[in-house]
C-alpha positions as semicolon CSV with decimal commas, in nm:
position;residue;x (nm);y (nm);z (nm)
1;X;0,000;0,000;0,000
2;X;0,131;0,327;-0,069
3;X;-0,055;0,667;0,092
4;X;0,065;0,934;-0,187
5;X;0,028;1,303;-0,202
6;X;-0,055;1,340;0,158
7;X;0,064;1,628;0,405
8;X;0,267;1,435;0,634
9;X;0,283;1,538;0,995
10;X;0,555;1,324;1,237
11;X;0,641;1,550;1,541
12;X;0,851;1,232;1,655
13;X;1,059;1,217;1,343
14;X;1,052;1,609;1,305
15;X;0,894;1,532;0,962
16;X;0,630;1,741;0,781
17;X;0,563;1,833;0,437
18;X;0,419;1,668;0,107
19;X;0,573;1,293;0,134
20;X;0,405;0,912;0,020
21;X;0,409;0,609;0,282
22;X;0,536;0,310;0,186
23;X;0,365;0,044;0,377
24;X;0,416;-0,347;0,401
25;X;0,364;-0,631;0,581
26;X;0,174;-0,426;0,859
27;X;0,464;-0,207;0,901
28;X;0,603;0,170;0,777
29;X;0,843;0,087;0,522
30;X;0,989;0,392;0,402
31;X;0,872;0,788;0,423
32;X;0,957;0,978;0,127
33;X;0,867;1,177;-0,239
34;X;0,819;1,028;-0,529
35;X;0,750;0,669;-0,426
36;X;0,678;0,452;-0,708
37;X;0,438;0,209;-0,706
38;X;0,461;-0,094;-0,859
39;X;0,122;-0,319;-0,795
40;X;0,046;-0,151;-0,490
41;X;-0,289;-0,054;-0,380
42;X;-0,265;0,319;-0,392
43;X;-0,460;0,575;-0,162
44;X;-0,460;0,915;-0,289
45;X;-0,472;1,161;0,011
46;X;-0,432;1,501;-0,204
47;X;-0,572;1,806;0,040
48;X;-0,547;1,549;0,315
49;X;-0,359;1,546;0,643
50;X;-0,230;1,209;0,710
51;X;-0,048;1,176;1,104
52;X;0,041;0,871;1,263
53;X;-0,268;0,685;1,417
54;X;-0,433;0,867;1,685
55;X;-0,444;0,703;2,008
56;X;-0,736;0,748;2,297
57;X;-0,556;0,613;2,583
58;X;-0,890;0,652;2,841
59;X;-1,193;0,491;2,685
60;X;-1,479;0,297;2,871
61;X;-1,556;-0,033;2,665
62;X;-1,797;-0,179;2,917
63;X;-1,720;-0,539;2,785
64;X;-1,733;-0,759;3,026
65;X;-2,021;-0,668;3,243
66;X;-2,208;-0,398;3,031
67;X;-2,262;-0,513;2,667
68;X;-2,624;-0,337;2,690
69;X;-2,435;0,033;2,654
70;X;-2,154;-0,080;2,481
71;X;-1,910;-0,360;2,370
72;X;-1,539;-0,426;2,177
73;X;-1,683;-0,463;1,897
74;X;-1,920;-0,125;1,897
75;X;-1,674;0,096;2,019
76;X;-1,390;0,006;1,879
77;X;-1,553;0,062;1,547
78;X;-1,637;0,407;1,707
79;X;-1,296;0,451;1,739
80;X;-1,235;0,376;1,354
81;X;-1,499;0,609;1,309
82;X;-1,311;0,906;1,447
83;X;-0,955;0,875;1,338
84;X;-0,880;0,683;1,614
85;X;-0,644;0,356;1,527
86;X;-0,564;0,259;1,907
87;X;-0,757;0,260;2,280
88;X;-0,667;0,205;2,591
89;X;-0,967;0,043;2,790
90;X;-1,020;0,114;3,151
91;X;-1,042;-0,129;3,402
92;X;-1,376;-0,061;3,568
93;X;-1,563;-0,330;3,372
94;X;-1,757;-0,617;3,565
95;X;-1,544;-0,805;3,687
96;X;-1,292;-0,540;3,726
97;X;-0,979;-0,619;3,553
98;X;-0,766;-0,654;3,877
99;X;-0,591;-0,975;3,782
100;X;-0,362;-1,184;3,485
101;X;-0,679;-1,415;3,437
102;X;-0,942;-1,194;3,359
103;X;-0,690;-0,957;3,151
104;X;-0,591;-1,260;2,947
105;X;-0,954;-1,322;2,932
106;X;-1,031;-0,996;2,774
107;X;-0,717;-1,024;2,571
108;X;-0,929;-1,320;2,389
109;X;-1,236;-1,121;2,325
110;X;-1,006;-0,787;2,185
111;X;-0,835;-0,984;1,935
112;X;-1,184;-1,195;1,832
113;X;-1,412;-0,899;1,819
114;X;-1,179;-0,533;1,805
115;X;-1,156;-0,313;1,454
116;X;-0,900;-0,115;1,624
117;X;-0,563;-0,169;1,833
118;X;-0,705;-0,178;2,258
119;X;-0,467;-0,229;2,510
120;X;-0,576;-0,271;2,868
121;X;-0,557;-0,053;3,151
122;X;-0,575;-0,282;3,511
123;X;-0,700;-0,159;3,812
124;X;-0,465;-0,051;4,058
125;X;-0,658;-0,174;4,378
126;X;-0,865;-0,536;4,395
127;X;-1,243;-0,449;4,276
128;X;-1,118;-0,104;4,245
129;X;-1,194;-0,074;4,617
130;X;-0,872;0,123;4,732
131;X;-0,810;-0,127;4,972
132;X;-0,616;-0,383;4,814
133;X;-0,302;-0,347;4,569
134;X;-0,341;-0,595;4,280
135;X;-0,077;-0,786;4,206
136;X;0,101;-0,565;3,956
137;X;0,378;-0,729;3,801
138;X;0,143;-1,034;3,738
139;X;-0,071;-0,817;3,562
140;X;0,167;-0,604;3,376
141;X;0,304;-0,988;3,293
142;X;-0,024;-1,055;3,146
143;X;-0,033;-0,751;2,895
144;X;-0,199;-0,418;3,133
145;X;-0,015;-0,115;3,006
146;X;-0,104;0,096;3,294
147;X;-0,265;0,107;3,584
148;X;-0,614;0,264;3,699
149;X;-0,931;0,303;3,958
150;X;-1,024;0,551;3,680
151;X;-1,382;0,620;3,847
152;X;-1,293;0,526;4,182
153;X;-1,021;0,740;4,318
154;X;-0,779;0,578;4,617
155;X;-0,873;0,835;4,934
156;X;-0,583;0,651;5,160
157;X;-0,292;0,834;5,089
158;X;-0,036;0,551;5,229
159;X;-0,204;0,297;5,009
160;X;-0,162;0,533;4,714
161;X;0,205;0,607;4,815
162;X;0,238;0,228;4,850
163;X;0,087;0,195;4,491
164;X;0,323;0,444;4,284
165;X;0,579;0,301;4,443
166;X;0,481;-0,064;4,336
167;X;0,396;0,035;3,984
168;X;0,744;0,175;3,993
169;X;0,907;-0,164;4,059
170;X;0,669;-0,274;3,793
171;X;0,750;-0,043;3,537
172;X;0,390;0,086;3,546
173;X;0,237;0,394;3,509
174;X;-0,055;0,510;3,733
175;X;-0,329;0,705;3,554
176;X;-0,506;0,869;3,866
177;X;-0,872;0,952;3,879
178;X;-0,799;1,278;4,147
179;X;-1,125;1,317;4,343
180;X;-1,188;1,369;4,738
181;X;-1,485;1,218;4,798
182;X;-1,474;1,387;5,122
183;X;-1,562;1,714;4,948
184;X;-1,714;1,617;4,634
185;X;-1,980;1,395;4,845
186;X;-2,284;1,374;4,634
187;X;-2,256;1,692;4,405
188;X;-2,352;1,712;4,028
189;X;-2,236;2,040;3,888
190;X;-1,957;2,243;3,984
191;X;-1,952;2,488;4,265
192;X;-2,066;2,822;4,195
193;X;-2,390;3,068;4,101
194;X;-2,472;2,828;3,829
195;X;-2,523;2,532;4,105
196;X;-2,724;2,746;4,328
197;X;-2,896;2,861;4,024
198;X;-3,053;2,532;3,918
199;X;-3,078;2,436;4,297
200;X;-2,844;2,123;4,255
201;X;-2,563;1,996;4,421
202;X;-2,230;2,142;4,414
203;X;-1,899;1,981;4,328
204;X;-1,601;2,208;4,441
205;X;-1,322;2,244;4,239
206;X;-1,113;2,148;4,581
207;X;-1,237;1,800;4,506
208;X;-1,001;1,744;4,201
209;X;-0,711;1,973;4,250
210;X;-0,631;1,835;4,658
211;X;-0,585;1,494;4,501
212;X;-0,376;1,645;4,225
213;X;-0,129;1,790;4,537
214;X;-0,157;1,526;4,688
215;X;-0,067;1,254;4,422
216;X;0,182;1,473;4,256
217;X;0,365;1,483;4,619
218;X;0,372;1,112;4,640
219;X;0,487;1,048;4,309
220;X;0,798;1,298;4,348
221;X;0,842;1,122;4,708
222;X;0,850;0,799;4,523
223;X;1,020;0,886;4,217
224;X;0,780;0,746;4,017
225;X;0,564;0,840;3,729
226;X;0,213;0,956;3,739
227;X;-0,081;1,056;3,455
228;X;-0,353;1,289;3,605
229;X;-0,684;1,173;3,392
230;X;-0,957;1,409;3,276
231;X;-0,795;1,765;3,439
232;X;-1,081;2,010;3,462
233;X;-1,010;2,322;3,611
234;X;-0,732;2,600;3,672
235;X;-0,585;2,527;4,003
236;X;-0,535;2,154;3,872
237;X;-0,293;2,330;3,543
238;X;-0,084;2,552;3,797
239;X;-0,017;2,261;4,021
240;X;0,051;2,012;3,704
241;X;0,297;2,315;3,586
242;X;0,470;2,402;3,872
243;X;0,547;2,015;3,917
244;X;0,688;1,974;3,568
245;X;0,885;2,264;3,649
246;X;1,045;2,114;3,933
247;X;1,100;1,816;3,751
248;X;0,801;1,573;3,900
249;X;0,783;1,272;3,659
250;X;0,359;1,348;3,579
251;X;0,182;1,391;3,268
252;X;-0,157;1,496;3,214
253;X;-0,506;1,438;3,042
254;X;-0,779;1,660;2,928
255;X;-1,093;1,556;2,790
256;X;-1,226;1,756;2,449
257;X;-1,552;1,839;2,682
258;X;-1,321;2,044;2,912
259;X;-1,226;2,282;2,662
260;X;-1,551;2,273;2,421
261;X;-1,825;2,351;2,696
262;X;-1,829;2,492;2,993
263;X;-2,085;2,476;3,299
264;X;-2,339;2,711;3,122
265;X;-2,400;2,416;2,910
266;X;-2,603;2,243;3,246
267;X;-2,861;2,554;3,197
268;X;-3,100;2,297;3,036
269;X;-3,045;1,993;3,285
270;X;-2,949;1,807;2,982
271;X;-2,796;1,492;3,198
272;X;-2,578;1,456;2,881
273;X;-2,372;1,758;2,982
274;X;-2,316;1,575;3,367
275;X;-1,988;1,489;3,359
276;X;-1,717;1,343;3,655
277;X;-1,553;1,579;3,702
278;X;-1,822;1,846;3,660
279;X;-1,815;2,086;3,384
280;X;-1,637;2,416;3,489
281;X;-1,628;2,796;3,472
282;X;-1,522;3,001;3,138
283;X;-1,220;3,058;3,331
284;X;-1,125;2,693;3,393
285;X;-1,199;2,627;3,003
286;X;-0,938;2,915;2,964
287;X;-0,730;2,738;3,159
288;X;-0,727;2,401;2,998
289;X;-0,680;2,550;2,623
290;X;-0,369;2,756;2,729
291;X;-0,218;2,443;2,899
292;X;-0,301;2,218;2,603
293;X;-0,104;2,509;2,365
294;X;0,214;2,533;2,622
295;X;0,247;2,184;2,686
296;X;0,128;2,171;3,033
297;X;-0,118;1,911;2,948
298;X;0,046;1,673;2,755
299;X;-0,250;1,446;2,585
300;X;-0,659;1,474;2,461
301;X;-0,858;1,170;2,527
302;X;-1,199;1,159;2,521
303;X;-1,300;0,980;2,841
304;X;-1,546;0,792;2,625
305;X;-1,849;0,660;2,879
306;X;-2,148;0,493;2,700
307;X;-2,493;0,463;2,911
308;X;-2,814;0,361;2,804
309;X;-3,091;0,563;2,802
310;X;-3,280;0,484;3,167
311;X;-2,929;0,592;3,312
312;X;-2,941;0,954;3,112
313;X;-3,300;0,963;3,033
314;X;-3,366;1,071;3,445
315;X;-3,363;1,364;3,668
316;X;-3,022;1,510;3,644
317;X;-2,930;1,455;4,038
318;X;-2,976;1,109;3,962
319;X;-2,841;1,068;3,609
320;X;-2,531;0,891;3,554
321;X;-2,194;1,070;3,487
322;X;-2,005;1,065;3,120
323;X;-2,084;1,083;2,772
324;X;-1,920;0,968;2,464
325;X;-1,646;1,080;2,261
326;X;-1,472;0,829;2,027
327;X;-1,583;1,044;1,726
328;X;-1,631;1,354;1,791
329;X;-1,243;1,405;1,987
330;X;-1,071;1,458;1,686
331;X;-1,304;1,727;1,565
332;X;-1,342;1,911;1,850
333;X;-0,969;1,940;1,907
334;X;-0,901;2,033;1,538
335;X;-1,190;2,332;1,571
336;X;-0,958;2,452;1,938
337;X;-0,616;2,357;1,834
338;X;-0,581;2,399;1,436
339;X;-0,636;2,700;1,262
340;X;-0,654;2,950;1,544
341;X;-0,424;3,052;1,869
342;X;-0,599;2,783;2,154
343;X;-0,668;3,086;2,396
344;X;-0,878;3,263;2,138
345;X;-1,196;3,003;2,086
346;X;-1,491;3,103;2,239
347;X;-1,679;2,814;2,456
348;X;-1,916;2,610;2,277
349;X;-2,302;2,589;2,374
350;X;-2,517;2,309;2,319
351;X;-2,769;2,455;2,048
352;X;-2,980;2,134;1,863
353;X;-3,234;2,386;1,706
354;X;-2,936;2,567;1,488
355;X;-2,753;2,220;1,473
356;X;-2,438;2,469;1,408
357;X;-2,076;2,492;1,519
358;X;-2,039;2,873;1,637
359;X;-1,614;2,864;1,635
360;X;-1,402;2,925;1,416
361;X;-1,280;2,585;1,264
362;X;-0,952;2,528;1,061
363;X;-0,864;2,650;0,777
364;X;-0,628;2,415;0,547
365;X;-0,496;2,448;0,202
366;X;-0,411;2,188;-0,059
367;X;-0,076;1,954;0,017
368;X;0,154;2,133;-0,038
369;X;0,040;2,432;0,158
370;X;-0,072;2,298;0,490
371;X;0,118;2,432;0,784
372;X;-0,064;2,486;1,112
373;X;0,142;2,413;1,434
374;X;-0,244;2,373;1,569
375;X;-0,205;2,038;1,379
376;X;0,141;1,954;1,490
377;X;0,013;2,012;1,837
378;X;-0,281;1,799;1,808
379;X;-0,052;1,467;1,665
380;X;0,159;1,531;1,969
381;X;-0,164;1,527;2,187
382;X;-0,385;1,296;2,057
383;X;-0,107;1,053;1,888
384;X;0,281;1,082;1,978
385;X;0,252;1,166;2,366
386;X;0,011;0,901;2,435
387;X;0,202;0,638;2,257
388;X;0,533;0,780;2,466
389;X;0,327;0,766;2,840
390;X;0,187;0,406;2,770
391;X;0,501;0,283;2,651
392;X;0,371;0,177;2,256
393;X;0,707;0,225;2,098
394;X;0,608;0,124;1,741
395;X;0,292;0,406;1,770
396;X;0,301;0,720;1,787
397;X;0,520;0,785;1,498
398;X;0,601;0,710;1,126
399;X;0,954;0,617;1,126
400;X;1,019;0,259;0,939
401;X;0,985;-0,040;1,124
402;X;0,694;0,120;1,313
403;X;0,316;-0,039;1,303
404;X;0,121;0,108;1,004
405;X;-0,144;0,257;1,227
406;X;-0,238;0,620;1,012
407;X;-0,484;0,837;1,028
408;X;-0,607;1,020;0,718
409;X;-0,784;1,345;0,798
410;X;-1,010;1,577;0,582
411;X;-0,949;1,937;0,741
412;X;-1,167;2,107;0,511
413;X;-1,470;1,826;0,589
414;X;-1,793;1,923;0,682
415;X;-1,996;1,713;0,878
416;X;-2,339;1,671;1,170
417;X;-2,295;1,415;1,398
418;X;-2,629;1,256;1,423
419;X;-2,817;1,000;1,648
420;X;-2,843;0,743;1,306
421;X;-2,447;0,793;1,217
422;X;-2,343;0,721;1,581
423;X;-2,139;0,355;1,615
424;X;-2,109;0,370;1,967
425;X;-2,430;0,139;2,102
426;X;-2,492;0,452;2,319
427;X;-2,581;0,777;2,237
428;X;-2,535;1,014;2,543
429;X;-2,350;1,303;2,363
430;X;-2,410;1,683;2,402
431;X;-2,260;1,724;2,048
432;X;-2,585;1,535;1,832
433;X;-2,656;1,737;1,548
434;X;-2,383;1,934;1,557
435;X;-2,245;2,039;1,241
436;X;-1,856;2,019;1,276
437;X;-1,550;2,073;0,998
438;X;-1,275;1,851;0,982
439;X;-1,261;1,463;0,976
440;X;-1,140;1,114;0,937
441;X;-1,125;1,016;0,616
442;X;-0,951;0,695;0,597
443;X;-0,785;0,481;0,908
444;X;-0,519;0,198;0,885
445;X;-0,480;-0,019;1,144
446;X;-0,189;-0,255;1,136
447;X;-0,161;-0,194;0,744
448;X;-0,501;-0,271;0,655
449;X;-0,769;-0,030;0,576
450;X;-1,036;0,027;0,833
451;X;-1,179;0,319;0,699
């Protein structure tokens, strides 16, 4: 297969410009101009950005334990859908993946039923209870690339300083899930005038960004590495910052929700804009978009949560938390990242009667004219820096020898993301008829065509 024509974008390999991909036998062969072909199929990607595939590394799957919302199969062709080539599945599935048995069971299923690459994030604590450590090396061993109670968040802070420095010895990561349940409690929206507006719970800010103190002060105690998941407001970004500054071995996640609404969007008590964390102030959103342009937060994932409708479909205080993401990530970041400075994008509002996309969306010649360091950005964030934190050493980039996961991408696309297109089995998005611009266009996973 050869990819010709194509704007090329490798932040890894520092390589960017008009260049063909040579790819065989599942792998990137060669990266250059003027490939010939000679039998090949050929994929013409003129006007097209093609990156390395992009990589989601915090996705809910629900399989085992919740096939009615969603399952492998669904939403990793959800993934395909959006760009997305690889996902890293959380471990809060039923069972709980908190062992080498049911990982390797699980393994079975992904490589039966998956469209895309998943790799498997395993809990952290037995049941996810934050009482137990799992055995981690027998479950890095058994294929987890990561570690997680993504969901539930470990409130003992010697068991959590126990756990990073475990993982360490296991060559783990820990993705942390930073919430005090001593001060969130049993709020839905975040703390403010817009809570005591529509007379529901609040959710303090406190919540998240204690835990991210407190976790970030472990992990430099311990020396070990650390991923805060699904950052959502400012105080989290200054302590992330000031940690990186000093050297503090963490990395960072933001979700595209956390930078493309805001908590305005709860106005309605649509239960699709509840979210864990809460959505924030316009000041947070501020926040998160200059962090994703400096480098402060390193990658986008979309926190993808599928429910069925009797969990959304309820009074708001009782709703469950999450929505999905798998593909709409991609265009969401390309509307905050390419095209325009990050700062500068004005919050998005959930609007079904206009069905339109108020921002300003990228802007993207033919091949040989593309140059946006919005895109450049985004491959780092949604593509090379989660391939780096996970440890997928043949992702991430395009150099030869690497997998032939690529992403093919449309800038100039316009699209509405509607309840019939959706793959996901669920549909609990804020984003439904929304008309966007940019998208994926064609996906290869592994050197075959998925898209």
């Amino acid at each position: 297969m050869i990819i010709k024509n194509g704007y090329v974008i490798d932040p890894v390999n520092k390589k960017e410009g008009a260049f063909d991909i040579l790819i065989g036998r599942g792998k990137i062969k060669k990266v250059a101009k003027g490939i010939k072909a000679s039998g090949e199929e050929i994929i013409d990607a003129a006007g097209k950005i093609v990156t390395p595939g992009l990589i989601d590394m915090h996705v809910h799957l629900r399989e085992p334990g919740r096939e009615d919302v969603e399952t492998i199969a669904s939403g990793t062709r959800a993934a395909v859908a959006g760009g997305i080539t690889s996902v890293a599945a959380m471990p809060n599935t039923r069972p709980a993946m908190d062992n080498a048995e049911r990982i390797e069971f699980l393994k079975d299923r992904i490589e039966k039923k998956a469209a895309s690459n998943v790799f498997i994030v395993g809990a952290i604590t037995k049941e996810r209870k934050g009482r137990e450590l799992v055995d981690m090396k027998a479950v890095r061993d058994a294929g987890a690339v990561a570690l997680s109670d993504d969901g539930g968040s470990i409130q003992d802070e010697s068991l959590m300083c126990d756990a990073l420095k475990k993982a360490k010895e296991s060559n783990l990561i820990i993705i942390s899930h930073c919430e005090d349940k001593n001060i969130s409690k049993n709020g839905v929206v975040n703390e403010g005038l817009m809570a005591t507006k529509l007379g529901l719970r609040s959710w303090p800010k406190a919540a998240e960004y204690n835990f991210v103190e407190r976790d970030i002060k472990l992990a430099k105690k311990a020396k070990a590495r650390l991923h805060i998941a699904h950052v959502s407001c400012k105080e989290s970004v200054d302590i992330i910052r000031k940690a990186k500054a000093e050297g503090v071995l963490v990395t960072a996640e933001t979700a595209p929700h956390y930078f493309s609404l805001d908590e305005t969007a709860c106005e309605t008590y649509d239960t699709r804009t509840k979210m864990n964390p809460p959505l924030r102030s316009s000041e947070d959103v501020a926040a998160i978009k200059e962090a994703l342009a400096d480098g402060t937060i390193d990658v986008i994932a979309s926190d993808h949560a599928p429910h069925g409708k009797h969990e959304k479909e309820i009074e708001f205080e009782h709703a469950a938390f999450g929505i999905i993401g798998l593909e709409t990530s991609l265009a969401l970041a390309a509307m905050f990242l390419a095209g325009e400075k990050t700062s500068g994008a004005e919050t998005a509002r959930v609007d079904e009667k206009t069905a339109r996309v108020d921002e300003k969306t990228a802007r993207v010649g033919n091949s040989e004219g593309i140059s946006d360091p919005g895109w450049r950005r985004l491959v780092h964030l949604m593509s090379a820096n989660p391939a780096r934190i996970l440890g997928l050493i043949h992702k991430g980039h395009l150099a030869p020898g690497a997998d032939a996961d690529i992403t093919i991408i449309d800038p100039e696309k316009e699209w509405t993301y509607t309840k019939n297109s959706i793959r996901s089995k669920s549909q609990n998005s804020p984003f439904i008829n929304r008309r966007f611009k940019g998208k994926a266009v064609g996906v290869i996973v592994g050197g075959k065509r998925c898209l």
